[in-house]
KOLLUM-657036 format. One record per residue: residue number from 1; x, y, z of N, C-alpha, C in turn. Coordinates in steps of 0.1 Angstrom, whole numbers, plus 5000, padded with zeros to 4 digits. Atoms other than C-alpha are relative to their C-alpha. Layout:
BEGIN
vextor  n_c1  n_c2  n_c3  ca_c1  ca_c2  ca_c3  c_c1  c_c2  c_c3
NUM  X  Y  Z  X  Y  Z  X  Y  Z $
...
***
This chain:
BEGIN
vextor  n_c1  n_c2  n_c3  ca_c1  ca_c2  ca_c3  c_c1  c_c2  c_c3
1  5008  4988  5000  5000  5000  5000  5009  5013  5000 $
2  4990  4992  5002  5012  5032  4997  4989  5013  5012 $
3  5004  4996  4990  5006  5055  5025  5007  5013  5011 $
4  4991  4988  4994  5019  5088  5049  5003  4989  5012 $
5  4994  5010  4988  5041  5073  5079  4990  5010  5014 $
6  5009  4995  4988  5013  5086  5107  5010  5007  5010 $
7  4997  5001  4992  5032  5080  5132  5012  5015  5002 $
8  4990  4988  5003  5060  5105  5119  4995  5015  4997 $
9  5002  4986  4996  5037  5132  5115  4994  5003  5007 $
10  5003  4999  4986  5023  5131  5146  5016  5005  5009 $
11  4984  5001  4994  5065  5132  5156  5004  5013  4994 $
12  4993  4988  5005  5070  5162  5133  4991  5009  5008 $
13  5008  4987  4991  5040  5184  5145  5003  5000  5016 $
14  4994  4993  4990  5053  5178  5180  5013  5007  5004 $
15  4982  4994  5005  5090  5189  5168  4992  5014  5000 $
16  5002  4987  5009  5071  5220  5153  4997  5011  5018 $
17  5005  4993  4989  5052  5225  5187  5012  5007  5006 $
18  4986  4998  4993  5084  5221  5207  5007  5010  4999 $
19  4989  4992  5002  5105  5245  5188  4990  5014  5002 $
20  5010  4985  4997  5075  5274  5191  4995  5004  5010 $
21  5003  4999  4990  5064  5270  5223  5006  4998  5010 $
22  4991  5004  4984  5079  5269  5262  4993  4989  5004 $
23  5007  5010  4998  5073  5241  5275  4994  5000  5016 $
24  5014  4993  4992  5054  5261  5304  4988  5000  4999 $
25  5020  5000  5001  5024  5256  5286  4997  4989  4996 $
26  5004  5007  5005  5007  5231  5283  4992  4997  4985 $
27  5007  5003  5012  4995  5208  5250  4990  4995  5003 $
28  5009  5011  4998  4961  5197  5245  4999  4999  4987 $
29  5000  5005  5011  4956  5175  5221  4986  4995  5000 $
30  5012  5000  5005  4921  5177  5200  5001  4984  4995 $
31  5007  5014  5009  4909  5143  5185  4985  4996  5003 $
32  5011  5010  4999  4877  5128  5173  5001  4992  5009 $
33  5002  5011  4994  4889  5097  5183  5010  4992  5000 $
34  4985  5011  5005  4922  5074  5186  4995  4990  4995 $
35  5005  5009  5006  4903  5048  5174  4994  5004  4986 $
36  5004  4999  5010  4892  5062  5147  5014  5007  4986 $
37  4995  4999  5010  4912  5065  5112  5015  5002  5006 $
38  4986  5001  4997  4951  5069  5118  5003  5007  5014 $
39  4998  4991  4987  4944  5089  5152  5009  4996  5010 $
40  4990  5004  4984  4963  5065  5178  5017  5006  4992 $
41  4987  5003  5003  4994  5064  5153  5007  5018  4998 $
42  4997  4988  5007  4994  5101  5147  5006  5006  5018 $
43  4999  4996  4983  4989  5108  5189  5010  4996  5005 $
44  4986  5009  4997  5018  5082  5198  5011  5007  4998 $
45  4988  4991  5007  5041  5103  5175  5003  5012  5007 $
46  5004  4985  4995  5029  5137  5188  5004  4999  5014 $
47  4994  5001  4984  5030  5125  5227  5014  4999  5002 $
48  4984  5004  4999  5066  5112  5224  5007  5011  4997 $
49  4992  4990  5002  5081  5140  5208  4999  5010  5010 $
50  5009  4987  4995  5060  5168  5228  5011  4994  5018 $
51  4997  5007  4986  5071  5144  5264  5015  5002  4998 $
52  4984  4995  5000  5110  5144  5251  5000  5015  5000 $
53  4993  4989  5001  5113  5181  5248  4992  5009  5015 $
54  5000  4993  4987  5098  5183  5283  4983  5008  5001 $
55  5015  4991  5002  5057  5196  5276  4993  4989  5008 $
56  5012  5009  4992  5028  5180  5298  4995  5000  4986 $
57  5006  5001  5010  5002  5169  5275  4985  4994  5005 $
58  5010  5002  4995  4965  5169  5279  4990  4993  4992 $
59  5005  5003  5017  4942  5148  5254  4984  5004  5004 $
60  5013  4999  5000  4905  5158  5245  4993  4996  4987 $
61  5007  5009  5011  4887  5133  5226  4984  5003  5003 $
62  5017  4994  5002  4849  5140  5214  4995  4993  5008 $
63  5012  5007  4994  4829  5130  5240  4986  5007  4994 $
64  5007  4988  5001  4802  5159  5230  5002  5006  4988 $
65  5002  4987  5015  4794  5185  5202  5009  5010  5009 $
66  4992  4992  4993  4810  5206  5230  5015  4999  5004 $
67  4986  5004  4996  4843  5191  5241  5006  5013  4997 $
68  4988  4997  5005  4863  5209  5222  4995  5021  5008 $
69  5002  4984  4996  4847  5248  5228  5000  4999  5015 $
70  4997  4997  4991  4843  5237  5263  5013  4999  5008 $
71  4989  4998  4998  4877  5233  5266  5006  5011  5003 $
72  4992  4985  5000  4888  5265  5252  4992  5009  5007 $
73  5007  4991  4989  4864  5284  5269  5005  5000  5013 $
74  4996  4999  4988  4875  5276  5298  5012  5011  5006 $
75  4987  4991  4999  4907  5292  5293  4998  5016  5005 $
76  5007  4985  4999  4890  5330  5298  5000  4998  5018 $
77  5003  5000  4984  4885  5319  5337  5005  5006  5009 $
78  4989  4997  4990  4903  5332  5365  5010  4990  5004 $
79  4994  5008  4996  4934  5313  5373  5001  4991  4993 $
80  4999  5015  5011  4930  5291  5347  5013  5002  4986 $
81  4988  5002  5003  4963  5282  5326  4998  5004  4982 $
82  5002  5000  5018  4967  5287  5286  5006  4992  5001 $
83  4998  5008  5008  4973  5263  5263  5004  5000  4986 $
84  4997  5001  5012  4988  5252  5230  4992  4991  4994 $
85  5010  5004  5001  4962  5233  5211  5009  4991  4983 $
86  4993  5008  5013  4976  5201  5184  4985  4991  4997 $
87  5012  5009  5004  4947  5185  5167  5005  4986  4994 $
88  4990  5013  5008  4957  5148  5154  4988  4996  4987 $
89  5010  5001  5008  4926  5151  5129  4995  5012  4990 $
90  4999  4991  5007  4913  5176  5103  4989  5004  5010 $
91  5013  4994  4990  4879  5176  5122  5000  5011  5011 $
92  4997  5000  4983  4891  5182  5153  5003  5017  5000 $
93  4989  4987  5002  4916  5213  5138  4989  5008  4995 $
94  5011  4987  5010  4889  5228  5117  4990  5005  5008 $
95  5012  4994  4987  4863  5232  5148  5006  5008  5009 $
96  4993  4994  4988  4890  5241  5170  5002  5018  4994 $
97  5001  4987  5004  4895  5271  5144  4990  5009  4999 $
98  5013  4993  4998  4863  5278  5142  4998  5007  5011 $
99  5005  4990  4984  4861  5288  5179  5008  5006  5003 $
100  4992  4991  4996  4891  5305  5183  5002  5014  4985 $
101  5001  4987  5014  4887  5327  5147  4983  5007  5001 $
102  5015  4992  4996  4851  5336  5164  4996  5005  5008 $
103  4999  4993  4991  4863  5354  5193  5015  5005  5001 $
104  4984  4993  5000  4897  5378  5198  5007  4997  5010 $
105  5002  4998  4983  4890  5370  5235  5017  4986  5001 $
106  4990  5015  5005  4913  5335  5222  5015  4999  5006 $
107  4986  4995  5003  4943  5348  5212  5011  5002  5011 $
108  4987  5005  4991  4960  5353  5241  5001  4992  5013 $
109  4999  5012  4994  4949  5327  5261  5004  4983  4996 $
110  4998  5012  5011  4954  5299  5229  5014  5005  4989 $
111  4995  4997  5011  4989  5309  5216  5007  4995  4988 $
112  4998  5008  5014  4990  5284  5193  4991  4991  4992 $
113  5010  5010  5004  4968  5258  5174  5007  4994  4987 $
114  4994  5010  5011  4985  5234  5154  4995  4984  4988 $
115  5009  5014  5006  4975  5201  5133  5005  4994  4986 $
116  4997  5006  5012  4974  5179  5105  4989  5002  4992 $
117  5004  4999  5012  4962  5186  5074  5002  5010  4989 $
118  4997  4994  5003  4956  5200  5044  4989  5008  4992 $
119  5013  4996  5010  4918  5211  5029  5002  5014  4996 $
120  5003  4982  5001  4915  5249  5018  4994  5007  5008 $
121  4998  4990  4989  4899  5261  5047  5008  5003  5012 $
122  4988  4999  4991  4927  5251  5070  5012  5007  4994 $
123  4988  4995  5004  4951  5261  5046  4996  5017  4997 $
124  5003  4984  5006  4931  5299  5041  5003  5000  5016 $
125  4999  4998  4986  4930  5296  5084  5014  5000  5003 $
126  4993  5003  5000  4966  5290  5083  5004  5016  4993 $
127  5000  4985  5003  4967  5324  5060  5000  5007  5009 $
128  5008  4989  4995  4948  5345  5081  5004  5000  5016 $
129  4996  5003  4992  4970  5330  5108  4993  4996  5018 $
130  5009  5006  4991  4942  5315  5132  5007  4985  5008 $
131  4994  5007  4996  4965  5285  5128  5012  5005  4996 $
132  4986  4997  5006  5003  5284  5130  5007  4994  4992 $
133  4992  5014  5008  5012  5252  5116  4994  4984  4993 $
134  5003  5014  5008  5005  5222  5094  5008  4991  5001 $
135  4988  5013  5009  5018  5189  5083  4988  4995  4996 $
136  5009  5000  5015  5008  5181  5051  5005  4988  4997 $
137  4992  5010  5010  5015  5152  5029  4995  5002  4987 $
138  5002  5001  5010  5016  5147  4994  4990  4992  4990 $
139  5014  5011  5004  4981  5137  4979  5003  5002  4985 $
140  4995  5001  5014  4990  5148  4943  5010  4986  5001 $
141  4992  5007  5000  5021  5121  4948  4994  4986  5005 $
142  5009  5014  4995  4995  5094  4967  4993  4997  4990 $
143  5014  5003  5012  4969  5096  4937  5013  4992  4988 $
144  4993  5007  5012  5001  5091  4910  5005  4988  5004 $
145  4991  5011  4998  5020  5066  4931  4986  4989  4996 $
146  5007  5008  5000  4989  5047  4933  4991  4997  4983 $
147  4999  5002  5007  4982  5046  4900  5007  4991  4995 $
148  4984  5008  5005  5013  5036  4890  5000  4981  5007 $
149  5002  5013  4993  5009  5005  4913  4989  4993  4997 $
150  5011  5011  5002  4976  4995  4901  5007  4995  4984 $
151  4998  5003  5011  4989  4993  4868  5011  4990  4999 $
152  4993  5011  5000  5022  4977  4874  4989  4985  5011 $
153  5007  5007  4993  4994  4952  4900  4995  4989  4984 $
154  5005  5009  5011  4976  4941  4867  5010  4995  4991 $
155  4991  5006  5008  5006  4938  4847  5008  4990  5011 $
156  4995  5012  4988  5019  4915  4877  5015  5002  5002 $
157  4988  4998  5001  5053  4937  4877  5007  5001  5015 $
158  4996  5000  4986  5058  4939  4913  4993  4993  5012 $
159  5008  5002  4990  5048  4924  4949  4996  5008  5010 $
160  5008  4987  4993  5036  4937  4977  5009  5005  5012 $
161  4985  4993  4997  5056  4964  4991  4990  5009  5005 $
162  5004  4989  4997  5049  4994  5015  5004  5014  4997 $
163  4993  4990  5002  5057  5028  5003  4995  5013  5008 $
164  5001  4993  4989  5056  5055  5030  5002  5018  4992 $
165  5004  4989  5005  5048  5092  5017  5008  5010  5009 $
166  4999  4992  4992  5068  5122  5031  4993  5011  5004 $
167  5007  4984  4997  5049  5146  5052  5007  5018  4999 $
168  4999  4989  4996  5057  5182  5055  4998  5007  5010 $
169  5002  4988  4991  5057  5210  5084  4996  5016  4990 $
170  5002  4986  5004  5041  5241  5071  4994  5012  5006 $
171  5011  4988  4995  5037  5278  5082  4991  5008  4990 $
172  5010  4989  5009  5018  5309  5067  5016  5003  4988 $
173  4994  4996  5006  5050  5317  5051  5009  4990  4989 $
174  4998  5010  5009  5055  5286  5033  4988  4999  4983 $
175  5009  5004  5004  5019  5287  5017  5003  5005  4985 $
176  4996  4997  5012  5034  5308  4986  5014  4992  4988 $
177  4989  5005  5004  5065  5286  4982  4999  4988  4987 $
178  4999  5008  5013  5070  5269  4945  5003  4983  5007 $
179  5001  5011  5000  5079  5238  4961  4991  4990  5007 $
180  5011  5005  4995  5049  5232  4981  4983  5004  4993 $
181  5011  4997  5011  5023  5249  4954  4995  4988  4997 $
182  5005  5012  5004  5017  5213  4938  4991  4993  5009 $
183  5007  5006  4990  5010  5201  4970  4988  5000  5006 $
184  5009  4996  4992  4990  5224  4988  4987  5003  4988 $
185  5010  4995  5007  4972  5237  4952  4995  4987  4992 $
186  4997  5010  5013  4973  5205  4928  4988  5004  4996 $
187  5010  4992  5004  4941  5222  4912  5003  5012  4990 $
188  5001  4982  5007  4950  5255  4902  5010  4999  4993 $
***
């Protein structure tokens, strides 16, 4: 199969956290669900890295339509701590922006909000700087590789082999960069 190495970009977004954040603040980490689609393998990656460079780490999986806003809300409280916010899902990251690009009040209680992916409205939220950071992988290079493999499949040119896809870290100031255009645009 051909496939992104999870586990590694769960390992890079907490590299990314690490190097932008004190590790005074706590991470919480958004997810639907570890059980659900590559979430344990992505979380595994993210905890380890985030735990070596010395960060607590808090996880908040959907129990609720609320989880996630009652989280951040909370932060506004008296005495109550900020946080750095890593989503291991698109879901997770695209709601989390929602509620922090829907009040100013956020911002300096949430000074960061990080995650995986790559749709167009994370990557315009990512613009507009709501979020700081991505990892991306290469779906233009998933669609051809996998072509390529069904074809050599029917012509019976190869066995069966795993091919592991490199992710990327991206900020706002990557989003113009020619070598990630294909990536982020393969469309336009």
């Amino acid at each position: 199969g051909i496939a992104p190495d999870y586990q590694e970009e769960g390992r890079m977004l907490g590299e990314a956290v690490a190097a932008e954040n004190s590790p005074d603040i706590p991470v919480w980490i958004f997810s639907e669900g570890l059980n659900l689609g590559y979430g344990r393998e992505i979380y595994d990656g993210l905890v380890s890295s985030l735990e070596k460079a010395g960060f607590t780490t808090a996880l908040y999986e959907r129990k609720t339509e609320e989880t996630f806003r009652q989280a951040i809300e909370s932060t506004v409280y008296p005495g109550r701590e900020n946080a750095v916010i890593a989503a291991t899902d698109v879901k997770s990251l695209d709601e989390a922006a929602d509620i922090l690009g829907g009040s100013s009040v956020y911002a300096n209680r949430i000074p960061g909000l990080y995650g995986v992916g790559s749709t167009a409205k994370l990557l315009n939220e990512l613009d507009s700087g709501i979020i700081k950071g991505l990892v991306v992988n290469d779906d233009f290079d998933l669609g051809y590789m996998s072509i390529e493999k069904a074809v050599e499949a029917v012509q019976k040119v190869t066995g069966k082999e795993q091919i592991l896809l490199d992710s990327y870290y991206i900020q706002k100031s990557d989003l113009r960069e020619n070598r990630f255009e294909r990536i982020l645009y393969p469309i336009d």
